[in-house]
C-alpha positions as CSV (number, residue, x, y, z in Angstrom):
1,X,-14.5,-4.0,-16.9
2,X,-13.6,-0.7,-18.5
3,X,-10.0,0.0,-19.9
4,X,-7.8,1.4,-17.7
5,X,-4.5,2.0,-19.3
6,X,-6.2,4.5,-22.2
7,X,-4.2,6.5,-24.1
8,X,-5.0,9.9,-22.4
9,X,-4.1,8.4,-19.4
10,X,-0.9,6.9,-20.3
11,X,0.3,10.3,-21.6
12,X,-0.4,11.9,-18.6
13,X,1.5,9.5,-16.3
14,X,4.2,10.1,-18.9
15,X,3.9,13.8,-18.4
16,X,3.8,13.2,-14.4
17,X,6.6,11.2,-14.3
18,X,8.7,14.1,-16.7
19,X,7.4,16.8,-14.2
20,X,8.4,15.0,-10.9
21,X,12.0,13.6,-12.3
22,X,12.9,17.2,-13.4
23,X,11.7,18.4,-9.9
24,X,13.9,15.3,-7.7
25,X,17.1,15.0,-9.9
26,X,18.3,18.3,-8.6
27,X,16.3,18.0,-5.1
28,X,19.1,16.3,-2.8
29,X,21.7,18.2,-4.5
30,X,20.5,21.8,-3.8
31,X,21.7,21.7,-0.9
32,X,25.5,20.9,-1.7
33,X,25.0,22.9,-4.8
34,X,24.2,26.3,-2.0
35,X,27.2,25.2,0.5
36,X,29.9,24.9,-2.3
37,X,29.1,27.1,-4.6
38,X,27.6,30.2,-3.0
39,X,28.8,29.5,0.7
40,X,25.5,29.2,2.7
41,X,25.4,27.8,6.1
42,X,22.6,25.4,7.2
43,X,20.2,27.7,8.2
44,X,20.3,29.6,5.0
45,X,19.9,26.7,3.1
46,X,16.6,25.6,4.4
47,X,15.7,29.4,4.0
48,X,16.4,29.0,0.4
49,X,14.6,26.1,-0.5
50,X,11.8,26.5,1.7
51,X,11.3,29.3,-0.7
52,X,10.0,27.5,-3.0
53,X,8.0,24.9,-1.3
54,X,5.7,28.1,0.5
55,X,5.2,29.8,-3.5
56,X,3.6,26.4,-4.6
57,X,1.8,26.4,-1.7
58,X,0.6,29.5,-1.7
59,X,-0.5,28.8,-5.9
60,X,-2.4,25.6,-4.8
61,X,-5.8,27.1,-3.6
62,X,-6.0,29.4,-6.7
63,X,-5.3,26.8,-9.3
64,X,-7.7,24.2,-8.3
65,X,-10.3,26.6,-8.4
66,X,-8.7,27.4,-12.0
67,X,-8.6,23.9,-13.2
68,X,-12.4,23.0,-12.0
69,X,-13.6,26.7,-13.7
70,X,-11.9,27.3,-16.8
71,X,-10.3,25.0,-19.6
72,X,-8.3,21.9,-18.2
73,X,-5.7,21.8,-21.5
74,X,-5.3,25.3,-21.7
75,X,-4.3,25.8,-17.6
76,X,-2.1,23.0,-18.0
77,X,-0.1,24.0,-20.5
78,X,0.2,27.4,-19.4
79,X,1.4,25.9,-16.2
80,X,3.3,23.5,-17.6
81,X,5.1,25.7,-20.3
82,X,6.1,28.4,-17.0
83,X,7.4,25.2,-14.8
84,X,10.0,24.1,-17.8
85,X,11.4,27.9,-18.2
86,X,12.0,28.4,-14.8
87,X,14.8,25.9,-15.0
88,X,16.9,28.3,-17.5
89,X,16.6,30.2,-14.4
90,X,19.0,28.3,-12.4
91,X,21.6,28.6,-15.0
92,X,21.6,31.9,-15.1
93,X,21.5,33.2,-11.5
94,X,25.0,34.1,-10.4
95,X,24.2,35.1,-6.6
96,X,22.7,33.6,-3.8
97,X,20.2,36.1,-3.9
98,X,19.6,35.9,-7.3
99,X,19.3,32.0,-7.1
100,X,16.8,32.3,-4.2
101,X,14.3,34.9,-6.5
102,X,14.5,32.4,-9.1
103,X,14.3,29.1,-6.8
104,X,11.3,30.5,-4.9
105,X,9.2,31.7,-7.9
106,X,9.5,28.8,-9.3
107,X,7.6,26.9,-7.0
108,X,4.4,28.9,-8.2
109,X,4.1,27.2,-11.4
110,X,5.0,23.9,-9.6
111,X,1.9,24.3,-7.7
112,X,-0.3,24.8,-10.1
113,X,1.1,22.3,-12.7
114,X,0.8,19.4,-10.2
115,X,-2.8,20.0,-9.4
116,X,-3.8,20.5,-13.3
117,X,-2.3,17.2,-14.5
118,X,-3.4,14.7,-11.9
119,X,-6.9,16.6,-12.5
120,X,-6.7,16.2,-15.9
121,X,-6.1,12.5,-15.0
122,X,-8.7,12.2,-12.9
123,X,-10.8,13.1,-15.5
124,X,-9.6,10.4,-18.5
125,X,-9.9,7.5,-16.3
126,X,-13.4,5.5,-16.2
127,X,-15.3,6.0,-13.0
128,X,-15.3,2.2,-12.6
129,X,-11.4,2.0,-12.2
130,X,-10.8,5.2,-10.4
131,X,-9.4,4.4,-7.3
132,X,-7.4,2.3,-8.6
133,X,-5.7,4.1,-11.4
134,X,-5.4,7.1,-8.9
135,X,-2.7,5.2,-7.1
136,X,-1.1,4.1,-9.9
137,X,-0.8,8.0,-11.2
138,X,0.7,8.5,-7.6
139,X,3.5,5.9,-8.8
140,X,4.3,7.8,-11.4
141,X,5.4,10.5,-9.2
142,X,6.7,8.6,-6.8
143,X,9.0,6.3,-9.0
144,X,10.2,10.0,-10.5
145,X,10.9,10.7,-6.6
146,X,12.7,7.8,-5.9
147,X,14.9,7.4,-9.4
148,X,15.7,10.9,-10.3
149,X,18.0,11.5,-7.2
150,X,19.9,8.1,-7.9
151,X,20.2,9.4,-11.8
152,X,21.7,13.3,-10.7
153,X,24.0,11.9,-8.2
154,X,25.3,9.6,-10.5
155,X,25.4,12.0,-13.2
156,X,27.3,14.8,-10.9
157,X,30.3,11.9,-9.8
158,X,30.7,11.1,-13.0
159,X,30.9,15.5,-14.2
160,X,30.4,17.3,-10.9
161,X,28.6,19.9,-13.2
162,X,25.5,21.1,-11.9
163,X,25.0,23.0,-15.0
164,X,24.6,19.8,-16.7
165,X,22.2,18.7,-14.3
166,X,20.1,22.4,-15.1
167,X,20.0,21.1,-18.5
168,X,18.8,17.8,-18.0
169,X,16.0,18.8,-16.0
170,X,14.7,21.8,-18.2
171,X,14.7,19.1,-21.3
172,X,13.0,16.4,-19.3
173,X,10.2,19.2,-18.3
174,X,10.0,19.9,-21.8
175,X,9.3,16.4,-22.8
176,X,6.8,16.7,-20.3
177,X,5.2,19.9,-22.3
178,X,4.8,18.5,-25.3
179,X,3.6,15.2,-23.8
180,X,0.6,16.5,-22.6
181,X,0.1,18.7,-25.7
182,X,-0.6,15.9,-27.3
183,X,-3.7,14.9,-25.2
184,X,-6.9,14.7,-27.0
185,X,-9.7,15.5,-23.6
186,X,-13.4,15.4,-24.1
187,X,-14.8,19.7,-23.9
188,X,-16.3,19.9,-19.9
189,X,-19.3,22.1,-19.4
190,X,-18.7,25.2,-18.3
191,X,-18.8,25.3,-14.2
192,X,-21.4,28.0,-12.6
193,X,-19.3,29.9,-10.6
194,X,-21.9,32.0,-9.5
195,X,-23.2,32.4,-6.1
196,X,-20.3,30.2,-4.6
197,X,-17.0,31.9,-6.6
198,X,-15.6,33.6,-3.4
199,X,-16.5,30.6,-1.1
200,X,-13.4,29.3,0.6
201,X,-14.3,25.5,-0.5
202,X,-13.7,26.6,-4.2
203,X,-9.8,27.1,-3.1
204,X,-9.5,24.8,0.2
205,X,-12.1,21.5,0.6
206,X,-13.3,22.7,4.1
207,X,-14.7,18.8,4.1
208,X,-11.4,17.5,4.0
209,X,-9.8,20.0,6.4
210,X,-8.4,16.5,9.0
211,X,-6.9,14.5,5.8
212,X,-5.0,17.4,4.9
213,X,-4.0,18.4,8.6
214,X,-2.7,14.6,9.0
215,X,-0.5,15.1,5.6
216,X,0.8,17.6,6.7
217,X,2.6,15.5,9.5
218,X,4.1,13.2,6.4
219,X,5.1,16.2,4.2
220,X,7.1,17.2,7.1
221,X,9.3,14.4,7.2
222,X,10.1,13.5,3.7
223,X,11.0,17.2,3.6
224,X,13.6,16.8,6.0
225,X,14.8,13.4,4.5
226,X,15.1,14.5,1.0
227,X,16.3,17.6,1.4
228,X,19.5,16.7,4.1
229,X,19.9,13.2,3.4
230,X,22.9,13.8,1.3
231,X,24.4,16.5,3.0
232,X,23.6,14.3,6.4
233,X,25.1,11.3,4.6
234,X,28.4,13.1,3.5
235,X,29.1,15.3,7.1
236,X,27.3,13.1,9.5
237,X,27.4,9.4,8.5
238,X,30.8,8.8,6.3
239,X,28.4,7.6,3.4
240,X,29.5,9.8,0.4
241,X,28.0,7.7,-2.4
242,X,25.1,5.8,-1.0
243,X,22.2,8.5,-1.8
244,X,21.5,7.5,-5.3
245,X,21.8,4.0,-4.1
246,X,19.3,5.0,-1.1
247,X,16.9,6.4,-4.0
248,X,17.1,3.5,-5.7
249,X,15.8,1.6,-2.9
250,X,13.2,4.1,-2.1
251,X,11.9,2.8,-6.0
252,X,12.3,-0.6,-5.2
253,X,9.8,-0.2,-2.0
254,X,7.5,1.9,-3.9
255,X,7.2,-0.8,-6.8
256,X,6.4,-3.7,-4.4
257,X,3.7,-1.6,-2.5
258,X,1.9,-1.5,-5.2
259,X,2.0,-5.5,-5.7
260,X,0.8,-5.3,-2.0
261,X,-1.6,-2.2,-1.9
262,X,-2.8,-2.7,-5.5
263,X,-5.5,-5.0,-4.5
264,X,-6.8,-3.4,-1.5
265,X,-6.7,0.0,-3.7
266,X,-9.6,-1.9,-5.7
267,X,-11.2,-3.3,-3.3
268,X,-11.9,0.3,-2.3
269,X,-9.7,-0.2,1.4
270,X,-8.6,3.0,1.1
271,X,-8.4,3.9,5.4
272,X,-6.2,0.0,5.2
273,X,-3.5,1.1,2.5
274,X,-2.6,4.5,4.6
275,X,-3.0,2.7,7.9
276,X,-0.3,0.1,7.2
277,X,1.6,2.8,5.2
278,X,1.7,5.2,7.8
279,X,3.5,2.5,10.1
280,X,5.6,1.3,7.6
281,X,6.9,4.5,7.0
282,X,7.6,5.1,11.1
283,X,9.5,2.3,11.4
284,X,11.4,3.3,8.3
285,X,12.1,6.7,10.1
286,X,12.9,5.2,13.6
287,X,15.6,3.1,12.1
288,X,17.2,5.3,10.3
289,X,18.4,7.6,12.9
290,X,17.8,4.7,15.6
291,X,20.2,2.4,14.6
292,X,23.4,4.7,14.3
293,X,23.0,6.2,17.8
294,X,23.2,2.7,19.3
295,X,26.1,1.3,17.0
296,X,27.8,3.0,14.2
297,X,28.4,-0.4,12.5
298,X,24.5,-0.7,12.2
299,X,24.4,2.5,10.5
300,X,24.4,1.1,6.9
301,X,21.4,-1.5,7.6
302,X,19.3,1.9,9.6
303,X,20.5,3.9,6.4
304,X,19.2,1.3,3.5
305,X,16.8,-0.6,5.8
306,X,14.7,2.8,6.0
307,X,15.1,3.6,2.0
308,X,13.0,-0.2,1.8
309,X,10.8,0.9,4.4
310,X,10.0,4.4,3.5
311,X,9.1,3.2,0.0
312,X,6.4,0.8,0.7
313,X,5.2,3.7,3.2
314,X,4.5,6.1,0.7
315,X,3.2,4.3,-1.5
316,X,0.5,3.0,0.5
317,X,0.0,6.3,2.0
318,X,-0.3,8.6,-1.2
319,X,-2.6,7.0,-3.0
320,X,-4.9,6.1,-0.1
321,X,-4.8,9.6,0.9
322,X,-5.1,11.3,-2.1
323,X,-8.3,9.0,-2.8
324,X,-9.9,9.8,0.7
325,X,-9.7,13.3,-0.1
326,X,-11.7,13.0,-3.7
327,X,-14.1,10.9,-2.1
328,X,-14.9,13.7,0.5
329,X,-15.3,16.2,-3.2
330,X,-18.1,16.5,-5.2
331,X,-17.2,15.9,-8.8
332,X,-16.9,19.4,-9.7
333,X,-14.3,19.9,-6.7
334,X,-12.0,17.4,-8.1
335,X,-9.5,20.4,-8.6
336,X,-9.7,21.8,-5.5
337,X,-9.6,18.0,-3.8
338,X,-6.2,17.7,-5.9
339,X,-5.5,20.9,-4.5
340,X,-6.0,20.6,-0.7
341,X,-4.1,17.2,-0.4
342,X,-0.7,18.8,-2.4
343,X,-1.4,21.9,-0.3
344,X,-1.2,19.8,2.3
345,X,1.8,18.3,1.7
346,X,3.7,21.7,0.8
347,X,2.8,23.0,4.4
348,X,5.3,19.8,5.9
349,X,7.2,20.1,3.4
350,X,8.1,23.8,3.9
351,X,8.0,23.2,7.3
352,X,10.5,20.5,7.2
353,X,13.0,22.2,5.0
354,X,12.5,25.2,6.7
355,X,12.8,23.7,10.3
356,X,15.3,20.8,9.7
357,X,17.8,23.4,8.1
358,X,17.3,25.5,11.7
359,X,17.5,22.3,14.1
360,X,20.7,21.0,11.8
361,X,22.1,24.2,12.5
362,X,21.8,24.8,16.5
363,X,21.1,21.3,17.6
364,X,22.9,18.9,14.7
365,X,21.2,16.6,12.2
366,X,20.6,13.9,14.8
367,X,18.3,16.4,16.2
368,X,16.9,17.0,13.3
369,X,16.0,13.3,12.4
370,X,14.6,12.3,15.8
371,X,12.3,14.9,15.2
372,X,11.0,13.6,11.6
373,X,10.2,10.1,14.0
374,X,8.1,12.4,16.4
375,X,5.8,14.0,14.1
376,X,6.0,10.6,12.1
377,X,4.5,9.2,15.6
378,X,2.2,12.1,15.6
379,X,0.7,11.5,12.1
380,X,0.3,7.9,13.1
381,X,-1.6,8.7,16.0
382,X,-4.0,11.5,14.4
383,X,-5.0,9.0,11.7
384,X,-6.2,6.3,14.0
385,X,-7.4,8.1,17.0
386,X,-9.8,10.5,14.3
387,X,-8.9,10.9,10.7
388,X,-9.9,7.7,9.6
389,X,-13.6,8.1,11.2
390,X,-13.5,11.7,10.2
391,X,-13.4,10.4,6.4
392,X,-15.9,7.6,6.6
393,X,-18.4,10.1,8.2
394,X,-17.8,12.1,5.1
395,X,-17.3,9.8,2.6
396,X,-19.0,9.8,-0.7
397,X,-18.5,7.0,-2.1
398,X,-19.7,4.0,-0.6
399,X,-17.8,1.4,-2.3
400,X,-14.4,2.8,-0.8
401,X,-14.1,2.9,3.1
């Protein structure tokens, strides 16, 4: 069997994980950063940092089409070296407004960057253990998701400086940099881009237009939960220092899904691992805003229970997703695969920011959790009524299904 933990590779789960844990430890934050310091209301919050969830996704279709036509290094460095700046950005921006301009172009190079490096590790793994080391690349962002929170919390009890925390993440990102400077990737004919350069499928894959729709649905509610869970915590539920521990569970979860799902990932059962992640996740969501309304002294087993819950979700769910959309590619679309799937995820992101800050702010964060179990619900029932036999009609590969 062919190596799969190569050096190439390696680096660029390094470099992932840098990205992704300079992106989270100031993501649950943001929003107390914006009440205290600069005074926003709810609404204006999720104006704000929807901002710059709709620039990356409005980056995504351009740079896969950049990543599958020109040099793989040289976009990613360029895209990585603009990610890491923007965080001096922050520290400098002394007004709401000024913050928001800075906040929401940032999200362009975030775009970009994300689809260039997990292309980039597409192409260093062998085509034997593909599927398989595709959802372990998805670990490495998820693990960033899940311990970076837990690390800036901690980090702003112990110096309630967010300044400090600016700093922190534009060093990690650097790290990051010069991580995958160090790569050594094999020269990649040059892709024809004539006769198809303008075609939509070189910026959106058209044949994976359902997988994307469905993320969309799950986008939507980790936007919501990462976004408000502190501030929801703080005002709603009396727990003032459990989000870094609910982080840390969230990492817990995502580790043992992949003593679960890791097998079924090489066996190629990809439709099986986001199946049982999808309803993992559900129940995760249900609980958590379930189990306060009926008793408030259930509200710490709802509130850790779904961090557990929500963990092994998404870590079923990513990688099985993310593989069902490459499968659907040819191998010169791998870019714009990588692409469509974080486009896809932007869109419910944006949406959830965007739309929980609104509900939060006319109808109250209950509201606004109940709703992140709906479209939960919905995703659920979109995958298993017609996603999962929209894929295997299209799918490539015949050893996954």
């Amino acid at each position: 069997m062919e190596r799969l933990w190569n050096k190439n590779y390696c680096k660029v789960m390094v470099a992932n994980f840098s990205l992704f844990f300079a992106f989270y430890v100031l993501t649950p934050l943001l929003p107390l950063y914006l009440s205290e310091h600069f005074g926003a209301t709810k609404d204006i919050i999720g104006l704000v940092l929807s901002g710059y969830t709709i620039t990356a996704l409005l980056f995504r279709p351009f740079s896969g089409y950049m990543v599958d036509s020109f040099p793989r290094k040289t976009v990613l460095m360029v895209c990585f070296g603009a990610f890491s700046i923007f965080f001096a950005g922050y520290l400098a921006a002394g007004t709401l407004l000024m913050f928001t301009i800075v906040r929401t172009l940032h999200g362009g190079p975030f775009g970009a960057l994300t689809v260039s490096n997990s292309t980039v590790a597409i192409d260093v793994l062998p085509s034997s253990r593909r599927t398989e080391g595709i959802g372990y690349y998805g670990m490495s962002n998820n693990l960033a998701m899940a311990i970076a929170p837990t690390v800036g919390i901690f980090i702003y009890k112990l110096t309630e400086s967010f300044e400090l925390l600016f700093w922190i993440a534009l060093v990690v990102a650097c790290v990051g940099w010069l991580v995958d400077y160090s790569l050594d990737l094999k020269k990649r004919e040059k892709v024809p881009t004539a006769g198809f350069a303008l075609s939509w499928d070189r910026f959106f894959l058209l044949k994976g237009w359902l997988i994307g729709i469905n993320m969309v649905a799950f986008g939507f509610c980790f936007g919501v939960l990462s976004n408000y869970l502190a501030i929801y915590g703080k005002e709603v539920l009396g727990i003032t220092g459990g989000t870094g521990t609910f982080f840390m569970l969230c990492s817990i979860g995502l580790i043992l899904s992949r003593l679960q799902g890791g097998k079924a990932l090489r066996e190629g059962r990809l439709t099986f691992n986001a199946g049982s992640g999808m309803v993992i996740s559900f129940i995760g969501y249900t609980i958590f805003i379930a189990l306060p309304t009926i008793s408030p002294a259930l509200t710490p087993i709802g509130y850790y229970g779904c961090a557990i819950l929500v963990g092994l979700g998404n870590g079923h769910m990513w990688p099985a997703f993310q593989n069902m959309t490459i499968n659907v590619a040819r191998n010169n679309q791998r870019g714009t695969a990588n692409s469509t799937i974080l486009i896809s995820w932007d869109i419910g992101m944006g949406l959830g920011i965007l739309s929980g800050g609104i509900i939060a702010e006319h109808l109250g964060y209950h509201a606004a959790f109940w709703t992140v179990a709906g479209i939960n619900a919905v995703g659920v029932a979109l995958f298993f009524l017609q996603t999962k036999s929209f894929f295997l009609k299209r799918n490539l590969n015949p050893s996954v299904h």
